[in-house]
Phi, psi and omega in degrees: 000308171306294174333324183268000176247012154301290206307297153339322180272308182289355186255315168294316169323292173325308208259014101006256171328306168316300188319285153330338188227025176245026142319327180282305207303127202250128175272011179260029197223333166154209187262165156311319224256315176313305210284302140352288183274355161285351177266005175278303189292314178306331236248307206292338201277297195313323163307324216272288213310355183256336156293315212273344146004265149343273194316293218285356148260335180276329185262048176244328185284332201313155146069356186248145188259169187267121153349106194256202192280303162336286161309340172282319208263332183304266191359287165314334165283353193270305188290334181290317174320310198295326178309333185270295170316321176284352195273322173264341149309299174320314192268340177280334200292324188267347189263163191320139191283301185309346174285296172259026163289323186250080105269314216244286170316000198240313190247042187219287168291339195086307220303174167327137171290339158263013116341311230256295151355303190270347175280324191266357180075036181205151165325135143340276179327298203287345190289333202264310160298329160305292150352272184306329153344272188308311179287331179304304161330290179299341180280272180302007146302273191300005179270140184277154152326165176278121162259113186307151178293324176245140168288166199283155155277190175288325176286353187256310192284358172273320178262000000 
């Protein structure tokens, strides 16, 4: 039954196409009945390259599901975690390399502040200074901007 409403179909195309183009038919060009059957192959090679489309999306598609409200909102939640992660690259990134040396040995590896010290070849002290150093740096990188409580007034937008 499909074949016969294809066959059906690819048969109104054709004369679809006759129709449309038969303004073009030059008979010093060939017979009516060629010229008939070359838009008869063009009509069917354009069906096939459009089934084969068909095919060649659906099966990109096969086996994968459509996105529900959830998944959209997980994603999002992901892409904002990453946003937050470049952000605290971006602030180890600025900071003094012995600052984010005991940052990194402290809040990364766990150790001890006087581990971290002793990994590093320096006092306890200078190590605890580093450290607060280093987070104070890394809080304000990552602290969002401020949004004022009020809008500016106009004598505030002037100066």
């Amino acid at each position: 039954m499909a074949y016969a409403n294809a066959a059906r179909n690819l048969t109104a195309e054709v004369f679809l196409a006759v129709i449309g183009s038969a303004h073009t038919y030059r008979p010093s060009r060939g017979s009516p009945v060629a010229w008939l059957y070359g838009i008869a192959r063009n009509v069917i090679a354009a069906d096939r390259r459009r089934a084969a489309h068909q095919r060649q999306a659906a099966t990109r598609i096969a086996g994968r599901r459509l996105l529900d409200d959830d998944d959209i909102a997980r994603l999002e939640e992901r892409i904002d975690a990453e946003r937050a992660g470049r952000a605290a690259c971006q602030a180890l990134a600025g900071l003094p390399h012995n600052e984010c040396a005991v940052l990194e040995l402290v809040a990364i590896d766990g150790l001890a502040v006087t581990d971290a010290a002793a990994a590093l070849g320096i006092r306890p002290g200078t190590a605890r200074v580093r450290l607060y150093r280093a987070r104070r740096a890394a809080r304000k990188a990552l602290r969002p901007p401020a949004v004022p409580d009020t809008l500016p007034t106009e004598a505030e937008k002037l100066t």
